[in-house]
C-alpha positions as a printed NumPy array, in Angstrom:
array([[  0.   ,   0.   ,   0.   ],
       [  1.779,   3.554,  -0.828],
       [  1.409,   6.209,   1.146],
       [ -0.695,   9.282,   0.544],
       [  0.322,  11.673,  -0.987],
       [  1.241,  15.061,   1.242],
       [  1.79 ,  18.541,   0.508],
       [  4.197,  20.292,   1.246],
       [  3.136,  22.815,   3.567],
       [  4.716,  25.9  ,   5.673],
       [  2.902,  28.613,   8.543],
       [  3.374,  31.639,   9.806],
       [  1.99 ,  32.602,  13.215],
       [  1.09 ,  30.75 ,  16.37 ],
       [ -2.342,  31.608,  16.623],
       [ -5.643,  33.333,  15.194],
       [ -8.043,  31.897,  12.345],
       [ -6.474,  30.042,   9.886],
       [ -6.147,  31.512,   6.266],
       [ -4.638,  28.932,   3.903],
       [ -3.262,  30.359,   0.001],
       [ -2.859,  27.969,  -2.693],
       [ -0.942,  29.559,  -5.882],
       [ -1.505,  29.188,  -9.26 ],
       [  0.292,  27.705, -12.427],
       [  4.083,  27.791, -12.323],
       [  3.999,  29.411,  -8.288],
       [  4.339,  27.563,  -5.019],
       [  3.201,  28.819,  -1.623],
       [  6.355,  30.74 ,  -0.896],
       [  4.65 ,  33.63 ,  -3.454],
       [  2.364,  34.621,  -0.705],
       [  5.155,  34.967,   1.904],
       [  4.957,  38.459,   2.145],
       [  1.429,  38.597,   2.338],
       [  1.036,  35.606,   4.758],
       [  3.582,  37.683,   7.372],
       [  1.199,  40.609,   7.072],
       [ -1.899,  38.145,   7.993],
       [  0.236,  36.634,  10.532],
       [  1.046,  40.122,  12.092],
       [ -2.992,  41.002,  12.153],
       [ -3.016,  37.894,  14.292],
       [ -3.67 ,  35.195,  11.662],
       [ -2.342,  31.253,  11.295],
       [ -1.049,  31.412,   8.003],
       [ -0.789,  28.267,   5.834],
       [  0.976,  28.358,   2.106],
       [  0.586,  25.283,   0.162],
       [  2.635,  23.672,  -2.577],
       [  0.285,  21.897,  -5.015],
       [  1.69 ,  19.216,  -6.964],
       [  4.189,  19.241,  -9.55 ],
       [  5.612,  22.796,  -7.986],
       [  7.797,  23.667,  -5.204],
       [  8.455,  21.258,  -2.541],
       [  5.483,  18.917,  -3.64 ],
       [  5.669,  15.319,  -4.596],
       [  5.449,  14.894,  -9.057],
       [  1.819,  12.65 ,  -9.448],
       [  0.908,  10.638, -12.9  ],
       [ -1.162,  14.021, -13.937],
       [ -2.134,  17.705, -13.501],
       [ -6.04 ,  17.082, -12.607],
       [ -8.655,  19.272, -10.442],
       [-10.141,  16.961,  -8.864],
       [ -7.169,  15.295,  -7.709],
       [ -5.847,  18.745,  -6.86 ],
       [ -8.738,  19.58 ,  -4.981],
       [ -9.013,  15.932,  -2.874],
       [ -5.392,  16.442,  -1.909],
       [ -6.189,  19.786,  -0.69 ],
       [ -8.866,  18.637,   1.425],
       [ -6.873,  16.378,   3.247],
       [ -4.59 ,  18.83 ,   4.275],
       [ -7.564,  21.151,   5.613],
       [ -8.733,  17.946,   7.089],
       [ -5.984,  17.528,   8.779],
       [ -5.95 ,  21.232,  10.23 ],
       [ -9.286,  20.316,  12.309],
       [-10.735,  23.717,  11.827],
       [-12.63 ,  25.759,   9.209],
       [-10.476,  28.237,   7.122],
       [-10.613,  30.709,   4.626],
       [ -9.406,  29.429,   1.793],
       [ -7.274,  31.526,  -0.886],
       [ -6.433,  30.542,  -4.638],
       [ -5.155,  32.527,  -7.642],
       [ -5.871,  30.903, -11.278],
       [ -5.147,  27.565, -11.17 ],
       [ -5.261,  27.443,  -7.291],
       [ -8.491,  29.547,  -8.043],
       [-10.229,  26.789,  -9.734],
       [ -8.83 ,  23.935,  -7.177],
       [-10.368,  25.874,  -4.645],
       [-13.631,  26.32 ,  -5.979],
       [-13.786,  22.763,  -6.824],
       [-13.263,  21.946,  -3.051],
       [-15.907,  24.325,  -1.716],
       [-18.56 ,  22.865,  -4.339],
       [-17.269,  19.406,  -2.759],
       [-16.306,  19.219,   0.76 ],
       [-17.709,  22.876,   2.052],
       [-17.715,  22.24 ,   5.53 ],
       [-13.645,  22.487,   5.249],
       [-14.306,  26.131,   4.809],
       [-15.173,  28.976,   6.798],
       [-15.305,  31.515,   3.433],
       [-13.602,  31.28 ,  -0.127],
       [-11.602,  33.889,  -1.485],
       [-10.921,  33.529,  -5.145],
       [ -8.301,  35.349,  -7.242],
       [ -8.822,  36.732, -11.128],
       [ -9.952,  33.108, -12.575],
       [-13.548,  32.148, -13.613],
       [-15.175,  28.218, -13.261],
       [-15.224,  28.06 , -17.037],
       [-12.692,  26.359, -19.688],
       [-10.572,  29.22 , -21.169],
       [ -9.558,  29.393, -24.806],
       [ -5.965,  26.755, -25.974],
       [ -5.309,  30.003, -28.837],
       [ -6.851,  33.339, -29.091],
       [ -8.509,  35.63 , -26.109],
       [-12.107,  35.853, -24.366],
       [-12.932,  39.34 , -25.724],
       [-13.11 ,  40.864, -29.503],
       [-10.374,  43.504, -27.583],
       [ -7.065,  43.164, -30.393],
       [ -4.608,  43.983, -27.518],
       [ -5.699,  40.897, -25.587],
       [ -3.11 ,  38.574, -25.139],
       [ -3.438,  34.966, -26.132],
       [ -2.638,  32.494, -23.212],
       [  0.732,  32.687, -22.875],
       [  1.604,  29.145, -20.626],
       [  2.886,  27.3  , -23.443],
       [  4.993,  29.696, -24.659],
       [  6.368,  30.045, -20.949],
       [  6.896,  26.264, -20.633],
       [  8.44 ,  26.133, -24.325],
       [ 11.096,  28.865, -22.597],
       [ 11.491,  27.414, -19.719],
       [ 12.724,  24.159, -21.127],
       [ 14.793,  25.516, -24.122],
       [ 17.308,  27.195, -21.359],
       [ 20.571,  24.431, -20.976],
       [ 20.9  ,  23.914, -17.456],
       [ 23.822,  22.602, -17.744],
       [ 25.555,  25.427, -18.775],
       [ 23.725,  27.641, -16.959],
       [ 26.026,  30.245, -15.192],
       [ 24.164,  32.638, -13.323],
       [ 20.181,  33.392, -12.424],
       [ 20.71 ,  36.754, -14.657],
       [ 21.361,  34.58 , -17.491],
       [ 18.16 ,  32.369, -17.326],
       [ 16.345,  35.537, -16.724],
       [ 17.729,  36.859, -20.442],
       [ 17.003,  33.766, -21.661],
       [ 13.594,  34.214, -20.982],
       [ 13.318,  37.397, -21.766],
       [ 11.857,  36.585, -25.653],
       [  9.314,  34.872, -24.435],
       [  8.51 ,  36.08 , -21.055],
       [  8.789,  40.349, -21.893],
       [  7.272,  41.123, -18.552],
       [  9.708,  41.359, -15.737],
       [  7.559,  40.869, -13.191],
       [  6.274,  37.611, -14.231],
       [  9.519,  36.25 , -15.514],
       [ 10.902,  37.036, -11.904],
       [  7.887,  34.961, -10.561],
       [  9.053,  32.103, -12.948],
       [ 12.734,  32.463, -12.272],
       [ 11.489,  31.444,  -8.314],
       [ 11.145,  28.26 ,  -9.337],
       [ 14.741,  28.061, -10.952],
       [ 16.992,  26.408,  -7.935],
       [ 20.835,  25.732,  -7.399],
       [ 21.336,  22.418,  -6.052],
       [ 24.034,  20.05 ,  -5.434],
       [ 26.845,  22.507,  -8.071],
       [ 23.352,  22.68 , -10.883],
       [ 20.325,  24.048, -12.11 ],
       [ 16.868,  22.378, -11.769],
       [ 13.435,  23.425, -12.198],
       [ 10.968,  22.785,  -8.863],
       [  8.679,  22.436, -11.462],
       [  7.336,  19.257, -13.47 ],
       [  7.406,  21.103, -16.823],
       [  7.131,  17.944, -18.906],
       [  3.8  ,  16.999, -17.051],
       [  2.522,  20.186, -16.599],
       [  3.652,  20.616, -20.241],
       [  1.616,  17.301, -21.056],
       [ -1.805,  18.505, -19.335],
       [ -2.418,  21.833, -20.198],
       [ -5.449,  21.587, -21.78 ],
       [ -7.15 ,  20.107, -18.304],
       [ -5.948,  23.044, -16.708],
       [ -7.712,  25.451, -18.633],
       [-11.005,  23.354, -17.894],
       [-13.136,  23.171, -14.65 ],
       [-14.58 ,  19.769, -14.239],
       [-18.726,  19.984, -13.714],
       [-19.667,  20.239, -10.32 ],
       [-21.636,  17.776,  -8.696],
       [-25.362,  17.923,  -9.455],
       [-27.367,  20.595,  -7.696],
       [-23.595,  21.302,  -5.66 ],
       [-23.693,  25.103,  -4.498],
       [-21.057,  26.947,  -1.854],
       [-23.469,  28.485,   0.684],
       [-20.214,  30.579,   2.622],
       [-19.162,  33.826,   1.831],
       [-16.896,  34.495,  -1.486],
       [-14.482,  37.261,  -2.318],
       [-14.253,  37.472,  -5.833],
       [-10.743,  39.574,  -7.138],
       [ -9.95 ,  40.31 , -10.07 ],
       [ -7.935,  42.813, -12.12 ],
       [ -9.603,  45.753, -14.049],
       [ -7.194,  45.087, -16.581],
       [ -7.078,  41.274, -16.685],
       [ -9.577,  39.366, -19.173],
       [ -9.416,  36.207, -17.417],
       [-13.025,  37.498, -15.57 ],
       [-15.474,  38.56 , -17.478],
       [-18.811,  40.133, -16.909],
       [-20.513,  36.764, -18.7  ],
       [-18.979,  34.695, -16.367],
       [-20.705,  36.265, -13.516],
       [-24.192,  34.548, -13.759],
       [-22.194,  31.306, -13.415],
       [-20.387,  32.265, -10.706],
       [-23.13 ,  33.363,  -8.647],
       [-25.465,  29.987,  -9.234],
       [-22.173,  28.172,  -8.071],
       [-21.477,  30.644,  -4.885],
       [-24.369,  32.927,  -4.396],
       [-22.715,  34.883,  -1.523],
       [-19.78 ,  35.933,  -4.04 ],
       [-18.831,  39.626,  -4.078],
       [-16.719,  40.788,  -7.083],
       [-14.111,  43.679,  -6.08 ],
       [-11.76 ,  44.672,  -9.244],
       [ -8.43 ,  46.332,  -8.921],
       [ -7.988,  48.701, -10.81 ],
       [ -4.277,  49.   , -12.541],
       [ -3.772,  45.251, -12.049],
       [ -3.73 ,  42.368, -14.55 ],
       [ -3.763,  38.358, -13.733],
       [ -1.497,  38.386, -11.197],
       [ -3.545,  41.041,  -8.727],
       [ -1.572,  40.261,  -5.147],
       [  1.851,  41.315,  -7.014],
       [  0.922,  44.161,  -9.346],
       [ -1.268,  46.339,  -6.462],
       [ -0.154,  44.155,  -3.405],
       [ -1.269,  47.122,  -0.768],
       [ -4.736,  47.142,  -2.19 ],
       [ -5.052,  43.465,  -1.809],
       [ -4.271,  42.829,   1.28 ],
       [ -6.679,  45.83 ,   2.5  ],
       [ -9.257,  43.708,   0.365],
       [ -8.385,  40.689,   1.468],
       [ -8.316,  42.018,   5.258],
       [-11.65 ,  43.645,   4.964],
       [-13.4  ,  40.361,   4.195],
       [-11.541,  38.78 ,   6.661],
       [-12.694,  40.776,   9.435],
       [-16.424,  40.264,   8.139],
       [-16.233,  36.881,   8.205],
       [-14.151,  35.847,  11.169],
       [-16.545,  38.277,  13.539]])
C-alpha cells in the first residue's frame, strides 16, 4: 500500500483563524510569503501550500482538479478547523472545486482573477485586439529551451527568458522556481507533465449535481485582466451565491503582485467580516 500523498506545507503565526493560500500555475506557496507575514502580524495562522508538480510537492501521474482539490482537502482535514481558503488561477479553480465538494472544510472562499469556465488553448475571451493569447505554453516552451547545464548565473536564465517572457515581473515569478542544487540548475517544477496537461488546466470539471457553496466568497480580479469577465458572472453566482466581485484597478492576472497594498486591505476587509 503507498502512502498518501502530502503537501508540502509551511505557517506563519502561532495563533488566530487560519487563512490557507494555494498559488496558481508555475507558483508555489512561498509567493504569498509576504502577504502571509502581514496576515500573521494582524493575528492570523497562516498556511501556504505547494500543489503538486511545484515547489516542494511530490510529481503525481497528472495535472487534474479533482485530484488537486481531494489532496487539498486532506490537508484542511488535517488542520481540524474551518479556514478561509485563498487561490489565484489555477489554485483559483482547485479551490472552488473543493468548496462545491467538501464545504464544511471552509469557513469563506476567497478567489483570485480566474472564472469556473474552460478558457480558450489560442486566441482571447474578448473581440479587444490587444488581448493577449494564453501565454503558458509559450512560458513552458522557454522554460525548457534554457541548458541547465551550462547555466552560469540566475541573470542569465532571466535573459534567456526574456523573448518569451517580456514582462519582468512575471519572468521574476518564474525564475522562483529556478533552484541551485548540489553545483546545478533544476526546475521545482514538473514542466514535462505540466507541459503534457495543459489543456485540463484550462477546464473546470462539472460540479456535482445541484452542488452550491453556501459561505461567503471574495471574488478579485484585475480591471485590466480578461481572465473574468462580466458573462462569467451569472455562473459564478449559481455556483457561490454569496460571491462579491471587487476589481483592482491597474492590475492584470497576477492582482496580489501588481497592487499588493490594495489586496491585502481587500483581502483584510473580508476577513474581518467573516471571522466576527
Amino acid at each position: 500500500m503507498t502512502d498518501p500523498v502530502r503537501l508540502a506545507a509551511r505557517t506563519l503565526g502561532d495563533t488566530g483563524p487560519r487563512v490557507v493560500f494555494v498559488h496558481g500555475l508555475f507558483g508555489q506557496g512561498r509567493n504569498w510569503t509576504t502577504i502571509a507575514r502581514q496576515l500573521a502580524e494582524d493575528g492570523h495562522r497562516v498556511t501556504l501550500l505547494d500543489l503538486p508538480h511545484h515547489g516542494h510537492s511530490p510529481w503525481t501521474e497528472r495535472v487534474d482538479y479533482l485530484d488537486m482539490a481531494d489532496l487539498v482537502a486532506a490537508e484542511l482535514a488535517a488542520l481540524g478547523e474551518p479556514v478561509t481558503l485563498v487561490g489565484h488561477s489555477m489554485g483559483g479553480k482547485v479551490a472552488m472545486q473543493l468548496a462545491l465538494r467538501t464545504p464544511d472544510l471552509l469557513r469563506a472562499l476567497v478567489v483570485v482573477d480566474i472564472a469556473p469556465v474552460e478558457y480558450p488553448e489560442t486566441g482571447g475571451r474578448t473581440e479587444d485586439p490587444s488581448e493577449e493569447a494564453s501565454p503558458f505554453a509559450a512560458f513552458i516552451a522557454a522554460m525548457k529551451a534554457i541548458d541547465l547545464g551550462a547555466l552560469a548565473t540566475r541573470e542569465d536564465a532571466d535573459a534567456a527568458l526574456r523573448p518569451a517572457v517580456p514582462s519582468t515581473m512575471v519572468r521574476s515569478f518564474l525564475l522562483q522556481s529556478l533552484v541551485r542544487e548540489g553545483g546545478g540548475w533544476r526546475w521545482r517544477l514538473d514542466l514535462d507533465v505540466l507541459g503534457r496537461d495543459l489543456a485540463t488546466l484550462r477546464g473546470f470539471p462539472e460540479p456535482p449535481a445541484g452542488a452550491h457553496f453556501d459561505g461567503p466568497v471574495l471574488w478579485i480580479a484585475g480591471a485590466n485582466s480578461h481572465y473574468v469577465l462580466d458573462t462569467d458572472r451569472p455562473r459564478m453566482a449559481g455556483l457561490f451565491p454569496l460571491v462579491r466581485l471587487v476589481r483592482v484597478k491597474h492590475a492584470g492576472h497576477w492582482v496580489h503582485s501588481e497592487q499588493p497594498e490594495v489586496f491585502v486591505e481587500t483581502l483584510r476587509r473580508f476577513l474581518q467580516q467573516v471571522e466576527t
